[in-house]
N, C-alpha and C positions, 0 to 999 in steps of 0.2 A: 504494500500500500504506500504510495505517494504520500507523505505529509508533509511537503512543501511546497507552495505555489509560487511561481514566479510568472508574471503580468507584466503588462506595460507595450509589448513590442509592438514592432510593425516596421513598415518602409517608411524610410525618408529623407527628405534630400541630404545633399553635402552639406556640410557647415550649420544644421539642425540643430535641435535641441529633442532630449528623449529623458523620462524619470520611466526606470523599472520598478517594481515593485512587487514583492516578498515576502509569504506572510502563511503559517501554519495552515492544514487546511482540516485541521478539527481544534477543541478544547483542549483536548489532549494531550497535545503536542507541546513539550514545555522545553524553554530556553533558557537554560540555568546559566547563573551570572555568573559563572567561570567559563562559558560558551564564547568563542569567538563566531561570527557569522559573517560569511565571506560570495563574495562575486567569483565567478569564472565565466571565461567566455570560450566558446569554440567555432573556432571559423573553417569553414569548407577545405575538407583535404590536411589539416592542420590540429596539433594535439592541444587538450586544453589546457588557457593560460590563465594563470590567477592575475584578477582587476583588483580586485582590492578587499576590505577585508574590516570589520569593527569589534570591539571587545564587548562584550553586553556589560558588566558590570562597572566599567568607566569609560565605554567611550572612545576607548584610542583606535586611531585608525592609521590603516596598512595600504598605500597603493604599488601595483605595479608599475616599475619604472616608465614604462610607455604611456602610461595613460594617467599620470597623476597630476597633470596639468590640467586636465579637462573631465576628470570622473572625480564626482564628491558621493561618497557614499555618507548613511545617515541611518538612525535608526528612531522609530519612536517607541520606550517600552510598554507605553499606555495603551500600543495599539499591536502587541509582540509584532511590528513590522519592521521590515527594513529597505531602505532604498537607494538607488544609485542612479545622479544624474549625468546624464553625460552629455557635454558642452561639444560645439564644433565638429560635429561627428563626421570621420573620414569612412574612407570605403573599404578600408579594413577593420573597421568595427563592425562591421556584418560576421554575423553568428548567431549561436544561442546562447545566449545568457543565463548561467544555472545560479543559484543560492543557496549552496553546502552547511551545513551546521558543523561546528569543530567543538571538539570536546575542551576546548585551552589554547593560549594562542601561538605554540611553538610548532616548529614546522606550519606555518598556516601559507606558504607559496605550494605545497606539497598535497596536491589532490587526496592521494590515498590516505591522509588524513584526517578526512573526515567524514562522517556517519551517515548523514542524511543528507540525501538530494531530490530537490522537485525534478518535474521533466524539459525545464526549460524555456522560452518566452524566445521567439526568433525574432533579429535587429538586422533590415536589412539597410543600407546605405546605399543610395542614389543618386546619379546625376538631376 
C-alpha cells in the first residue's frame, strides 16, 4: 500500500514556476520528529537524484547541488505536508518527482535509505 502522495505536477513552460506537494495518504501514516522527509526526482533514461530534503523536528534543510538555487522545499506540521517549489524550471527538471520518508537525516542523498515512497507526481518542462 502506497502511503505517500505526491501532487502538484504537470507541463510547463521554461522558466515557470511549479509547488509539489506531499502529504500521507491515511491517519495513519505518522512522521516522527527524528524523520527527515526528502524530494527525489527521476528523469527519463537517468537514475534517481536526490532534490532536497527537511528534518521534521527542526526544520533544517538539504538541497542538491544542482538545484539549490531555485528549489525551496518546506514543510507545514499542522498539515503532516511537505513541499517543494521550484523557481525557473529548465528542461531537465522533467521527471517524476517522489517524497521518500527517512528514518534520520544521515545518508539522506542515498535512496536506499529510506522506507516509504509514494508513486510519484510527473514535471514535464517545455518550450
Amino acid at each position: 500500500q502506497v502511503r505517500l502522495v505526491e501532487s502538484g505536477g504537470g507541463v510547463v513552460h521554461t522558466g515557470g514556476s511549479l509547488t509539489l506537494s506531499c502529504a500521507p495518504s491515511t491517519s495513519t501514516f505518522v512522521i516522527y520528529s527524528s524523520n527527515l522527509m526528502g524530494w527525489f526526482r527521476q528523469a527519463p533514461v537517468k537514475e534517481r537524484e536526490f532534490v532536497a530534503g527537511v528534518t521534521w523536528r527542526n526544520n533544517q534543510k538539504y538541497y542538491g547541488e544542482s538545484v539549490k538555487d531555485r528549489f525551496t522545499i518546506y514543510r507545514v506540521a499542522a498539515e503532516n505536508a511537505i513541499y517543494l517549489r521550484i523557481n525557473s524550471l529548465k528542461s531537465e527538471d522533467t521527471g517524476v518527482y517522489f517524497c521518500p520518508r527517512k528514518s534520520n537525516l544521515y545518508g539522506y542523498t542515498d535512496e536506499s535509505k529510506y522506507d516509504e515512497w509514494g508513486q510519484g507526481t510527473q514535471v514535464t518542462v517545455g518550450e
